[in-house]
N, C-alpha and C positions, 0 to 999 in steps of 0.2 A: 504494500500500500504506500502512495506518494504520502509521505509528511504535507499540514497543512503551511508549511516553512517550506521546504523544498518546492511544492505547486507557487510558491509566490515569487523565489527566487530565480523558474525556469523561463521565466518571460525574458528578464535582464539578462541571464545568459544566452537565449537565442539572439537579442539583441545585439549583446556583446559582439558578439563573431560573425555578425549580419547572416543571421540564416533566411533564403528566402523563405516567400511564403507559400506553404503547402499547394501542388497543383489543386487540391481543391480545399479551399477555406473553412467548408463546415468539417473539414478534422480541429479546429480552434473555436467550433459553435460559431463561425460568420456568417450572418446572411447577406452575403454581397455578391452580385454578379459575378460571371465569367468574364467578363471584358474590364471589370475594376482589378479584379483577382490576376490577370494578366499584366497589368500594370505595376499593382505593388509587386510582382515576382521579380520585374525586370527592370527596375526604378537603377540597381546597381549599373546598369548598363549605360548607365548617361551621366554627362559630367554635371548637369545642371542638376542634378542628387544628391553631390558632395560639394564636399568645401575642404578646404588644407587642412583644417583641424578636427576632422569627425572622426578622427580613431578613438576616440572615448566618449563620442557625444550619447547622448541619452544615461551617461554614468552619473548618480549623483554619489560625489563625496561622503563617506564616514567616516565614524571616529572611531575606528577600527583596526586595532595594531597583530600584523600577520603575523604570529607566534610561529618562530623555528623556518620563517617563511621557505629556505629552501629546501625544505624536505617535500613539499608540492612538487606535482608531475613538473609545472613548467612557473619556478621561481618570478618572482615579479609581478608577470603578467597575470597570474590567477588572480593575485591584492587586486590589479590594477582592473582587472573585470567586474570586480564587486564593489568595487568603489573605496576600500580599503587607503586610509590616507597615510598607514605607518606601514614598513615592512623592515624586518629582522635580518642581515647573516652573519653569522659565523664565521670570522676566518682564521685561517693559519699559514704564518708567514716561515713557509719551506725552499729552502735555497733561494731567496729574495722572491718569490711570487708566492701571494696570498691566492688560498684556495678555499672553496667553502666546505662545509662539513660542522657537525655536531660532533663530530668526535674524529681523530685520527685513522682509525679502520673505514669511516667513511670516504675521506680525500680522494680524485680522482685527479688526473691533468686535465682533464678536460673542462672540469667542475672550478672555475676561477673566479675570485670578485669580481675583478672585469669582463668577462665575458656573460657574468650570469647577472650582475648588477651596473655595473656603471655601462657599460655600450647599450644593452635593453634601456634605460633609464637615460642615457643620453637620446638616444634613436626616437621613442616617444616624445620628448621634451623637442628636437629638431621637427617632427612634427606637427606640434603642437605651438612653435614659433617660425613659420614660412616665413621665406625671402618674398612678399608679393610688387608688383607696382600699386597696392594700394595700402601699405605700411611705409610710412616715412617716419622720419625724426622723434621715434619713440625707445625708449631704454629697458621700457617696462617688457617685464618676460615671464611667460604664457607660462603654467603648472602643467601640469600630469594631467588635468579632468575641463575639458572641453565646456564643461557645464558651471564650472565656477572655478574661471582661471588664473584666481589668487590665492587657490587652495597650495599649502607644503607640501611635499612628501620628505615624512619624517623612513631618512634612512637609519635604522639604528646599525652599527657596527659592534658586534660582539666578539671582542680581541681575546682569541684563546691561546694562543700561546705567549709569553715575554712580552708587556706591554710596554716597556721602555725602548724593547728593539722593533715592535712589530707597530704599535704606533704612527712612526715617522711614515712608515712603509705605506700606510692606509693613505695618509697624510698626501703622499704621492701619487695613489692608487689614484685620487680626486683630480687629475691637473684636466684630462677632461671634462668634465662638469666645469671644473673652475674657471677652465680660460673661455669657455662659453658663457658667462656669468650670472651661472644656472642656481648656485648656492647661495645660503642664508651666511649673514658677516657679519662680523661685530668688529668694531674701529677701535672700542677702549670708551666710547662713549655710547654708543645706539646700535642698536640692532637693525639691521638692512635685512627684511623679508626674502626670500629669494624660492625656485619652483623647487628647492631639494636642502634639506635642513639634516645635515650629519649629527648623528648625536653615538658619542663613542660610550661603549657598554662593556661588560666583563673587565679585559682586566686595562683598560683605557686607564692610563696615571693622570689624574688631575691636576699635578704639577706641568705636564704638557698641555693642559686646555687652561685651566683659568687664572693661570699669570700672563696669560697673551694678548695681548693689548689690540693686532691685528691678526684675526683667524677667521675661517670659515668652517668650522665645526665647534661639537659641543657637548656638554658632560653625562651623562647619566649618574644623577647622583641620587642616594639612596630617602626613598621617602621618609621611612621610617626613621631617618637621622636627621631631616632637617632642621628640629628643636633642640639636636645634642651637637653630637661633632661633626654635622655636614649645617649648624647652621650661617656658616657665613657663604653658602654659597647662593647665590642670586640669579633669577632668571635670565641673566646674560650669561652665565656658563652653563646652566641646565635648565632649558624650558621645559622638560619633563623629567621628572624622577618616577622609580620604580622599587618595588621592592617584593620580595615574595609573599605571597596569600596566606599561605600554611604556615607560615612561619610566627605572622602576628594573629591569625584567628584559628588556628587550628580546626577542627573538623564544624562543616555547619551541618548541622543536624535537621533533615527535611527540608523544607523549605523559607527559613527563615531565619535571622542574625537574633543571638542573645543579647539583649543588654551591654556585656560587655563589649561583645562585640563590634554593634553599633558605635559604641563612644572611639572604638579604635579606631573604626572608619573616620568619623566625623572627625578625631582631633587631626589625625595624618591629613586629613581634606582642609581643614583648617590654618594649620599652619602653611602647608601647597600655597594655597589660592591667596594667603595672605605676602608671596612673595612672587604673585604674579606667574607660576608653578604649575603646569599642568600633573595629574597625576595617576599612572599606570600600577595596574596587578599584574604580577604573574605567577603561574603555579593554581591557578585558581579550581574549582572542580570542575569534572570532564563529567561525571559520572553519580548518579544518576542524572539524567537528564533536566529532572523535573527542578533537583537543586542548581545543577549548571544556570539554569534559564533564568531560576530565584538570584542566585548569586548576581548576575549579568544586570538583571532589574536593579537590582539597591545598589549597586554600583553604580549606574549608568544616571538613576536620579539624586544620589549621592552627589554626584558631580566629577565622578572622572573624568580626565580628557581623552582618555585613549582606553578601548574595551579592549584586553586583551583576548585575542580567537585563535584555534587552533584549525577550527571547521567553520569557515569563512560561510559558505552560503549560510547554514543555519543563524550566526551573528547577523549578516546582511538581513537575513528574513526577520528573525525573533525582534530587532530595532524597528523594520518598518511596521509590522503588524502592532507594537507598542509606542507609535508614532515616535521614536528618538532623532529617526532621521528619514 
């Protein structure tokens, strides 16, 4: 049986990947002609259908951070079908090339930061920013989502091996994005928005991000310490912080937060938002369902900025059917 998530998610995915439409329409319950039905089939056929930037159009952006994102069939691009505005990788800096993986026995050559994150993620953004004759004298630059093209894409960078040598490497990893002046920046005074906002996680040294006065990335620092010994850090070196789920609320029981639990949300959200802070879980429950969906709720009206998902459609679906986004 379709889940009533999954039937609401398969529309945006057909959309997604422009599938036409069925030689006959009433497989979708349409009652529309043969000769309309012939039209929308073959609308792809003509230039007067598109525009430079409809590889994401009809996506609307969420606040949806792609957990473990490259373990998906095709990293990226999955985030970037469901409208997904944060995605996750893993790398490790082996003979000077960062490769993705969750773990060591994972790595492949073929499997690289750059070829599975920054050239997809340039490729789209060169898309989504045409050379036309009717763009002039403009600086401003197009995001990832056709549909609201001031939206970020939060890259997070999760540096698993030697973060003082692998660092610099990622650092580099970026000069395309950066010399297309595709990244978010900070001068030592303001933060400069930009279509792709680096934010370094695992073992990222924060004495490489937040004494730099000129950079274009930014910290993951831990939520759960911004009132102890992460609070001098400011939303110019971490627009989001994260921290584990299990770790501060331990197991939630059915479908609902205890007391304590509540107050642990709310102070962690508290301090966040009082330093201008967005604020991510991870680790949160998979299983059962019913509490996954419970947890994703009080989080989401809590006031997170970024829902962490493992299983992106169901997150896409479960937010729209409880209007989040």
């Amino acid at each position: 049986m379709i889940s009533p998530i999954f039937a609401l998610a398969l529309p945006l995915a057909l959309k997604v990947i422009a599938a036409p439409l069925p030689a006959s329409a009433t497989a979708e319950g349409l009652d529309i002609s043969a000769g309309l039905q012939n039209i929308l089939a073959n609308t792809q056929n003509s230039n007067g259908y598109t525009y430079p930037t409809d590889l994401t159009r009809g996506i609307i952006p969420k606040a949806i951070h792609s957990h473990n994102d490259y373990w998906r069939d095709i990293p990226f691009y999955t985030a970037l079908s469901v409208g997904a505005v944060s995605v996750e990788a893993d790398v490790w800096l082996v003979n000077n090339t960062l490769y993705i993986g969750h773990e060591q026995s994972a790595l492949t050559t073929a499997r690289t930061f750059d070829g599975l994150y920054v050239q997809p993620i340039l490729n789209t953004l060169q898309r989504e920013n045409p050379t036309t004759q009717f763009i002039s004298g403009t600086t401003t630059k197009n995001g990832v989502y056709d549909t609201n093209s001031g939206q970020t894409l939060y890259l997070f960078v999760d540096v698993k091996t030697d973060g003082e040598s692998t660092w610099p490497a990622v650092v580099s990893a970026l000069q395309p994005l950066r010399a297309a002046g595709y990244l978010t920046t900070w001068n030592g005074t303001a933060v400069t928005p930009g279509p792709v906002t680096v934010v370094g996680t695992g073992n990222t040294p924060l004495d490489q991000v937040q004494p730099l006065k000129n950079r274009d990335y930014f910290f993951d620092a831990n939520l759960a310490l911004l009132s102890s010994s992460q609070a001098n850090i400011t939303s110019s070196v971490s627009p989001i912080a994260s921290t584990q789920f299990s770790k501060y609320f331990g197991t939630i029981n059915g479908t609902t937060f205890n007391s304590t639990q509540l107050a642990t949300l709310y102070g962690h959200l508290a301090v966040a938002q009082s330093k201008g802070i967005a604020a991510r879980y991870w680790d949160t429950p998979a299983w059962p369902i019913s509490t996954r969906n419970a947890v994703w709720h009080t989080l989401v009206e809590a006031g997170v900025g970024l829902l962490n998902a493992d299983d992106l459609p169901e997150a896409a679906g479960y937010g729209g059917i409880n209007g989040f986004w």
